[in-house]
C-alpha positions in Angstrom: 0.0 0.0 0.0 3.1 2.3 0.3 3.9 2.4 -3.2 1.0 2.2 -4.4 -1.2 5.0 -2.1 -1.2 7.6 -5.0 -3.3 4.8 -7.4 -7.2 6.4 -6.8 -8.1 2.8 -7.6 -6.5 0.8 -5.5 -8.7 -1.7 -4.3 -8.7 -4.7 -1.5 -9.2 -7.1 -4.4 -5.7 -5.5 -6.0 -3.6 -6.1 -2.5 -5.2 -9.2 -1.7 -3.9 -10.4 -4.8 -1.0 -9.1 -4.6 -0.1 -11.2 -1.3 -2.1 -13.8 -2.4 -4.7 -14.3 0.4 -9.0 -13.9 0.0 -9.9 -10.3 1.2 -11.5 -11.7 4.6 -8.2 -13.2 5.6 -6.7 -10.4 4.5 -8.6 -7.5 6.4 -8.7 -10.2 9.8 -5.0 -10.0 9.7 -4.5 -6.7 8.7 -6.9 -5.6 11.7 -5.5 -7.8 14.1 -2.0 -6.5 13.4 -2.2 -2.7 13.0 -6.2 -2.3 15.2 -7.4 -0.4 12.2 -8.9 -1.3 9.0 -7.1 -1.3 5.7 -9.3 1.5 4.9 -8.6 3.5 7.7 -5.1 3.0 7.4 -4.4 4.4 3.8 -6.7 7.4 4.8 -4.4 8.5 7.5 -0.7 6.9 5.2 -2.5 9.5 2.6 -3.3 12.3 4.9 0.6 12.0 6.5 1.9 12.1 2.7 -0.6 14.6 2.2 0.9 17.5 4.8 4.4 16.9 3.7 3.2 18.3 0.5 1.0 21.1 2.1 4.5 22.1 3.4 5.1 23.8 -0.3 2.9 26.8 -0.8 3.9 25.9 -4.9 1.2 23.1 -5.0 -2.7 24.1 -5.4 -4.9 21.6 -3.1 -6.5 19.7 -5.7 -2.8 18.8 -6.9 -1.8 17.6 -3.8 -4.9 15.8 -3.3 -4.1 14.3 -7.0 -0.6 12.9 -5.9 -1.7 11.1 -2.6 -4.7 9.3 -4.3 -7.7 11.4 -3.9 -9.5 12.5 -7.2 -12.1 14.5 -5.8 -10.9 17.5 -4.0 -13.7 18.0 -1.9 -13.6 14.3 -0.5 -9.5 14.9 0.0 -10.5 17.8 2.4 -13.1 15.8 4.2 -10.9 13.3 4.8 -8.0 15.6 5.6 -10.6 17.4 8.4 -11.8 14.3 9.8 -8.3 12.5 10.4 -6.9 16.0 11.4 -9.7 18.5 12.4 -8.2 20.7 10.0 -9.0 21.9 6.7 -5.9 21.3 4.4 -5.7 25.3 4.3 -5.6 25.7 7.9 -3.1 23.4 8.2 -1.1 24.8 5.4 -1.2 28.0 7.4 -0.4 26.8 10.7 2.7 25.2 9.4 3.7 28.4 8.0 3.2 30.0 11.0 5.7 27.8 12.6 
């Protein structure tokens, strides 16, 4: 999922594939090992990549939201609010405040 977190379609189908177990195995595992979903876990792998990048005032939002995986830049912001209860901008801005 670390290489691949910038693919809008990655799906469970794709990784469970890829390490050649059925998705239930898969997400039992995966849940027992980290205590958060697959789901939740590229969210918040995404929203970390995702503030690096807000560190450059260079890159428009939707951009950023483009290179971690999110095609929709109102969905990127929602998710980047609820895992951080911070609108991208705000956090932009904070940063720079630093």
């Amino acid at each position: 999922m670390e290489r691949n977190y910038r693919n809008r379609q990655l799906s469970l189908t794709e990784i469970s594939e890829y390490v050649g177990v059925t998705i239930p195995h898969l997400c039992s595992v995966f849940k027992e090992g980290t205590g958060m979903t697959i789901k939740h876990f590229l969210s918040e792998y995404r929203i970390d990549r995702a503030k690096e990048l807000l560190a450059n005032k260079e890159l428009k939002l939707f951009d950023i939201a483009l290179q971690v995986g999110y095609g929709d830049g109102e969905y990127f912001s929602k998710i980047f609010k609820k895992i951080t209860n911070l609108q991208p901008s705000e956090y932009r801005k904070r940063i720079a405040d630093v």
